[in-house]
C-alpha positions in Angstrom: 83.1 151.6 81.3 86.7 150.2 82.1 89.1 149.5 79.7 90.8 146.8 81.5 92.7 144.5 79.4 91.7 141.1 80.5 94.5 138.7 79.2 94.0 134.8 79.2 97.3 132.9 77.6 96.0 129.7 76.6 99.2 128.3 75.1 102.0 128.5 78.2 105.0 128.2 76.7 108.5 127.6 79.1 110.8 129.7 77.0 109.7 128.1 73.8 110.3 125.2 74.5 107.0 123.2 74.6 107.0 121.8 71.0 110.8 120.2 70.9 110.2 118.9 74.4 106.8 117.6 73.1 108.3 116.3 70.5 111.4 114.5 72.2 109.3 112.6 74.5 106.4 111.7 71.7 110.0 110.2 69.8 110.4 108.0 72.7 107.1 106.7 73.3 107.1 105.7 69.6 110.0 104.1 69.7 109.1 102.4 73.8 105.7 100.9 71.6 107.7 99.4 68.8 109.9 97.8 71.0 107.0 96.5 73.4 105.6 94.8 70.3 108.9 92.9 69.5 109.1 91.5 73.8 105.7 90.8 73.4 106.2 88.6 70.2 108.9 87.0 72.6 107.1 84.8 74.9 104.3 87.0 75.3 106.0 89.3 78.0 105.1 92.9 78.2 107.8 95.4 79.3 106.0 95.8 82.7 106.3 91.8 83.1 109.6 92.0 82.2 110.8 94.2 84.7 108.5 92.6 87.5 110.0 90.2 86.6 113.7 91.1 86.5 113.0 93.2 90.0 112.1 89.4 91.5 115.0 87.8 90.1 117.9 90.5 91.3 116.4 91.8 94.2 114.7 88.5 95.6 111.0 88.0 96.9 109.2 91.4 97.8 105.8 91.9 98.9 103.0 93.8 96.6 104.0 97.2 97.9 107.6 97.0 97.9 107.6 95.9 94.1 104.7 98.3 93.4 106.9 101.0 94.3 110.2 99.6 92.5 108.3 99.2 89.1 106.2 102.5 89.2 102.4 100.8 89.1 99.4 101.0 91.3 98.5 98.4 93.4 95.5 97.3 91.1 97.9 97.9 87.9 100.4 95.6 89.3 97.6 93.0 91.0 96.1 92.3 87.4 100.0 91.8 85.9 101.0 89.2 89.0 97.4 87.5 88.0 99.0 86.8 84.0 102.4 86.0 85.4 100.9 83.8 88.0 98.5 82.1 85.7 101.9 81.3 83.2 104.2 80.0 86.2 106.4 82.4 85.7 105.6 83.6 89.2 104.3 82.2 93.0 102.7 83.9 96.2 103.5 82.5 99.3 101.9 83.4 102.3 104.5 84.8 105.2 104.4 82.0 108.0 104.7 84.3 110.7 102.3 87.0 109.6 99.2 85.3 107.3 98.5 89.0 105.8 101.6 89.3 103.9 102.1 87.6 100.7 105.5 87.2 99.1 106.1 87.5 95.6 108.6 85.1 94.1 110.2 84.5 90.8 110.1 80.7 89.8 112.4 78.5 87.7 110.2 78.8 84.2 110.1 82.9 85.0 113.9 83.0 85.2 114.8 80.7 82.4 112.4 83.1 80.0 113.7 86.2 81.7 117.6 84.6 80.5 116.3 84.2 77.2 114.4 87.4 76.3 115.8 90.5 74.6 116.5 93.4 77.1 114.2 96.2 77.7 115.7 98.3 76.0 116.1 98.1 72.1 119.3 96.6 71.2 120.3 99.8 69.0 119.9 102.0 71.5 122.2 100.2 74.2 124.5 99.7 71.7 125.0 104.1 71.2 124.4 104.4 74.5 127.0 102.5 75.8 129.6 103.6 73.2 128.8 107.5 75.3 131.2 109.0 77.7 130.6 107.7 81.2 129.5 111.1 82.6 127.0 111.3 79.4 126.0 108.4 80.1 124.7 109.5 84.0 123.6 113.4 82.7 121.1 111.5 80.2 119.9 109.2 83.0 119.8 111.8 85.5 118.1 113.8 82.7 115.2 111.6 82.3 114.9 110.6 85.7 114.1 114.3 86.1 111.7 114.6 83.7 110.1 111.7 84.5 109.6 113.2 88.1 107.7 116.4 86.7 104.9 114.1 85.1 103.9 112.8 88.3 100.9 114.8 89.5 101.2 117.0 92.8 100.9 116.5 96.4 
């Protein structure tokens, strides 16, 4: 018989790292639900309308796919969220006259007059410490999470 040592590491670890990492970005979840219940109690908006939303109103009209792509949502995802904001006026889809296929996505006068009046995205604490950072802080924690958000994604 062989007395090969078969290993199998079931808990990878990346320099010990796993658990404070873990529990960083479990923080921020907790903290991203709390303050989707407070939009939410604001006109009904959920973050993802909100920032459909806001992409329409600073960028101008866009088609399904350009704004899927801005806001991070599948096509279906983002189909069922234009359905809500459609159904509350808040948005319209106009057809393109030149090419029947495309639709355009617009922002109407109730959307914008709701997106004026509700709280930002972010909780108000929270801008308030970030803001009072160091400019180049500022970008490092953006870039930061930016990053991180970029290893979730799943692989090509």
């Amino acid at each position: 018989m062989n007395d090969e040592k078969v290993s199998v590491e079931t808990n990878l670890s990346v320099d010990g790292l796993d658990l404070p990492l873990f529990q960083a970005l479990r923080r921020l979840q907790q903290d991203a639900e709390v303050h989707a219940k407070r939009l939410a109690r604001f006109g009904g908006l959920t973050p993802m309308q909100r920032m459909i939303l806001q992409v329409l109103a600073s960028e101008g009209q866009q088609t399904a796919s350009a704004l899927s792509r801005r806001v991070s949502l599948t096509a279906a995802t983002l189909s069922g969220q234009l359905d809500r904001l459609e159904e509350r006026g808040l948005l319209l889809r106009r057809r393109d006259e030149a090419d029947r296929r495309r639709q355009w996505l617009l922002i109407t006068a109730a959307g914008l007059a709701l997106l004026q009046e509700a709280p930002p995205l972010l909780p108000p604490e929270f801008r308030m410490r970030f803001a009072a950072l160091p400019e180049w802080e500022r970008h490092a924690i953006t870039a930061a999470l930016l990053r991180a958000a970029s290893l979730c994604g799943e692989v090509d």
